[in-house]
C-alpha angles and dihedrals in degrees: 000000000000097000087046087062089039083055092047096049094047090051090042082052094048100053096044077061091061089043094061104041092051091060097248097110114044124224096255096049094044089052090054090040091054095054090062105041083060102043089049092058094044079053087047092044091053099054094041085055094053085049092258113132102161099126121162144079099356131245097314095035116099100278091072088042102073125067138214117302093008124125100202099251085110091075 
């Protein structure tokens, strides 16, 4: 799983790239953005790291709404 995420974030990196030279990020946007993107996968590393690959939507976001033996249709 891990090298699939490495894969993602290089991709995610790569086409921020592209973002930026083609004018639709600024510079001092991209230079914000990219803080984050890395400060996101140094968070994602470190829970990989702890065994821990539930990435997503966060506490409140779908994953954490369904329960045991649902299927979601409930929703």
């Amino acid at each position: 799983m891990e090298g699939l995420y490495r894969q993602m974030h290089e991709l995610r990196q790569n086409i921020f790239e592209k973002r930026v030279e083609f004018g639709l990020i600024s510079p001092e946007g991209a230079e914000s953005h990219q803080a984050r993107m890395e400060e996101r996968w140094e968070a994602m590393q470190q829970r990989m790291a702890e065994n821990n690959y539930e990435m997503g939507f966060g506490k409140r976001g779908p994953r954490n709404r369904l329960q045991a033996g649902t299927t979601g249709a409930e929703l």
